[in-house]
N, C-alpha and C positions, 0 to 999 in steps of 0.2 A: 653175890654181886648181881650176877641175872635177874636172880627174881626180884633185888631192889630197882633195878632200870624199869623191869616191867610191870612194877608198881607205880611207880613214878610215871608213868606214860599213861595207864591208865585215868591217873588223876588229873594230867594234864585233859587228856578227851573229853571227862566227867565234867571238867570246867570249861570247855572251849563247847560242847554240848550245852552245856547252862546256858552261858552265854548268847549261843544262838536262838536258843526256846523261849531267852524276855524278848527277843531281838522282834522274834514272831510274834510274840504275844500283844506287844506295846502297839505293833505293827496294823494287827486285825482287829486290833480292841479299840481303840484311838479313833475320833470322827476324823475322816480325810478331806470336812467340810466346813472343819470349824474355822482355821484361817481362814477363809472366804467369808465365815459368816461375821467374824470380828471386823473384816473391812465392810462387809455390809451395813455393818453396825455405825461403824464410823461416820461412812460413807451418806446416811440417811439421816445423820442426827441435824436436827434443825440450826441453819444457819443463821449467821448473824444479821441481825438488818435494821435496815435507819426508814424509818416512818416520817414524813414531813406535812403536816397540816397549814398549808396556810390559809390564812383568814382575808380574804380580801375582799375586794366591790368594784366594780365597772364606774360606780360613783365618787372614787376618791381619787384624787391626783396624786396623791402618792404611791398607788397602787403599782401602774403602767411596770416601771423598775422590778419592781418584785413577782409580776406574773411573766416579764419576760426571762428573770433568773427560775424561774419555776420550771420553763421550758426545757431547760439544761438535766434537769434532775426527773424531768417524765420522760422524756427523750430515752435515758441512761437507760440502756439495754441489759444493765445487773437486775437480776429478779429482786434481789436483795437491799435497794433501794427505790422505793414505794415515797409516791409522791400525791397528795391530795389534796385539790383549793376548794374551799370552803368560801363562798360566796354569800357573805353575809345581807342583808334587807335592811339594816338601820341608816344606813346610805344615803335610803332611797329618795329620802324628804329633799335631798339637793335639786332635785330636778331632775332627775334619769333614773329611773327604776331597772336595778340589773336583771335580766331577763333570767338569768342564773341565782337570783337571791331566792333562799328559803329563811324560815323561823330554826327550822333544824339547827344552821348550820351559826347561826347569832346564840342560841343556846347552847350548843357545844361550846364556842368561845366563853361563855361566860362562864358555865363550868369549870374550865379549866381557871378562870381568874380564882376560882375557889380551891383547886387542888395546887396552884403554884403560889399559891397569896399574891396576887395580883390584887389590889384594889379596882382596876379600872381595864379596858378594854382598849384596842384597837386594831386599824390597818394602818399598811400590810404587817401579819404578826406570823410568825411561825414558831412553829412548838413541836420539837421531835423526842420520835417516842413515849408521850404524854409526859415528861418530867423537863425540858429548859427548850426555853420561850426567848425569841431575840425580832429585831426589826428584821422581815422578809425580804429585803431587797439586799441585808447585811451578809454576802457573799463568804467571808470571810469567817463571822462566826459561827454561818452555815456548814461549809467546810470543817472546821474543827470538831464540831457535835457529830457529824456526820461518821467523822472516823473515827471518834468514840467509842458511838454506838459501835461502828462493824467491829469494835473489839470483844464486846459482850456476848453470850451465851446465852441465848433465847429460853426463856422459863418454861416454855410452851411452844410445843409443834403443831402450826399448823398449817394443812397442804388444800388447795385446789384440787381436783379428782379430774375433775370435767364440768364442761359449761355444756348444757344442751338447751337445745333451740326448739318450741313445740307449742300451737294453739299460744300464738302471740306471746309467749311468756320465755323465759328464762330462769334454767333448775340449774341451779350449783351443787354439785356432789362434793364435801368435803369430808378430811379427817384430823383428828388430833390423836395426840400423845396421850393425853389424860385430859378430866373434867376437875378443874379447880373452881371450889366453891368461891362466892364473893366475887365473881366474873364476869362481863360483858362480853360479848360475841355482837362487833358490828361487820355489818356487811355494807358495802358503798356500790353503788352501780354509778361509774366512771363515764362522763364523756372525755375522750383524751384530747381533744381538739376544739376550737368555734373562734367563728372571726365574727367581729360584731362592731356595725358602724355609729357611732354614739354621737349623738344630735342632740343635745341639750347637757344641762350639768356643766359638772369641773372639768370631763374630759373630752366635751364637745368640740367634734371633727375630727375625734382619733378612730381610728381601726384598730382596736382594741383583741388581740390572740388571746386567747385564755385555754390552758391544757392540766387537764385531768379533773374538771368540774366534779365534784358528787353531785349528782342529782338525784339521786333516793340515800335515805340511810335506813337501814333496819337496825334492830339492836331486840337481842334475846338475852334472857339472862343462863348465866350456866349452872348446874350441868345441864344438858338436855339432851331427849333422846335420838330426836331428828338428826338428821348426816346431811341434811339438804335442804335450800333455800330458794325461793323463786323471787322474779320482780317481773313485774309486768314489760312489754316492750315500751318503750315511748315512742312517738311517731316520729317524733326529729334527728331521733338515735339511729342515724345509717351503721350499716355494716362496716366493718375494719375498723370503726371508732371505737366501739367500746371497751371495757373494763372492769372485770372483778375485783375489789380489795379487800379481804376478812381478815380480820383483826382483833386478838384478846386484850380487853382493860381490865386489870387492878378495881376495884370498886372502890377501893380505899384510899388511893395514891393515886390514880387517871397515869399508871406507868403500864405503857404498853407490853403487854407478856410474848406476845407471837404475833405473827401474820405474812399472808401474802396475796400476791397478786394475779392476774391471769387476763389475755385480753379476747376477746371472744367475735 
């Protein structure tokens, strides 16, 4: 009987022994970094975000409405909402030349009448995300697209690094996730402000606010190797005005993949 107890005690040791040597094992062997690094993970993956383009002119009387709604949505202190007016030149013939009109930005519009089948163009227009278009001053269906969008999962990460300031110019450091073929990489150099007294035209004797102007666009196609992009200074561009926006397009669809913002 003795020597079966002290058989049996032995096996019991032999197994409470085992058990402590995986206990160690699993212990020393096992990263004690990887939960952190799975919330790292998380934590970094590119967030959701609503892009808003609108098309508008300093010469159109329907405009006023929808750059004062515009103000709401550049104001909006979320990274994750990205606001752009796009100052279009076809206007111009009214009488008032928008001192903010480009050709860029009448071409971009009309593009996009080609990736949404639009036949025809106008102001104020806004189009988020490069996929649905509605009247810009329409608060309402702006809202709705809006949080749409923040429900989506960005195809494409892309981040701001730093904005530096050198020999009159400005260098953007950025990075992405990946280099998807069939891509655009637009870069917008932003004034987020201008008040402008308008003397002639439709909307002659208004004080016209207009906020997040593009006044330069660049566009590179991707992949590419460069991480960084410059734009000249403009002389009217004071400091605490401005704004970076980089942005991936679809080449196929005009559906915005990524982007963001940064003010400099």
């Amino acid at each position: 009987m003795f020597l079966f107890v002290l058989s049996y005690m032995k096996k019991i040791k032999f197994h409470v022994f085992a058990f402590i040597s995986i206990i160690l094992f699993l212990a020393f062997t096992s990263d004690p970094f990887e939960k952190n690094k799975n919330t790292q993970t998380m934590t970094t993956d590119a967030r959701p975000f609503a892009l808003l383009e609108l098309f508008t002119s300093q010469g159109c009387s329907s405009c006023p409405p929808a750059d004062k709604l515009m103000a709401a949505y550049a104001k909006n202190k979320e990274r994750n909402i990205i606001a752009l007016a796009f100052h279009v030149d076809y206007w111009n013939r009214l009488g008032w030349k928008d001192p903010f009109s480009t050709t860029f930005s009448s071409r971009r519009q009309r593009d996009y009448a080609l990736f949404i089948d639009k036949s025809s163009v106008y102001t104020p227009q806004v189009i988020i995300n490069g996929e649905k278009e509605m009247i810009g001053s329409d608060q309402q269906k702006i809202d709705v697209q809006i949080n749409k969008a923040l429900l989506q999962k960005p195809s494409i990460k892309i981040l701001i690094e730093n904005i530096e300031s050198a020999n009159n110019k400005f260098i953007i450091n950025y990075s992405t996730d990946k280099n998807v073929k069939n891509t655009t990489l637009h870069a917008a150099l932003v004034q987020k402000e201008a008040l402008t007294n308008i003397i002639k035209g439709e909307n002659r004797g208004l004080a016209l606010a207009n906020y997040n102007i593009v006044r330069e666009l660049k566009s590179y196609n991707l992949p590419m190797a460069a991480t960084s992009i410059s734009f000249d200074n403009l002389p009217d561009l004071k400091s605490q005005n401005g704004r970076i926006v980089l942005f991936i397009q679809d080449d196929a669809s005009g559906k915005i993949l990524g982007a963001d913002q940064k003010d400099f």
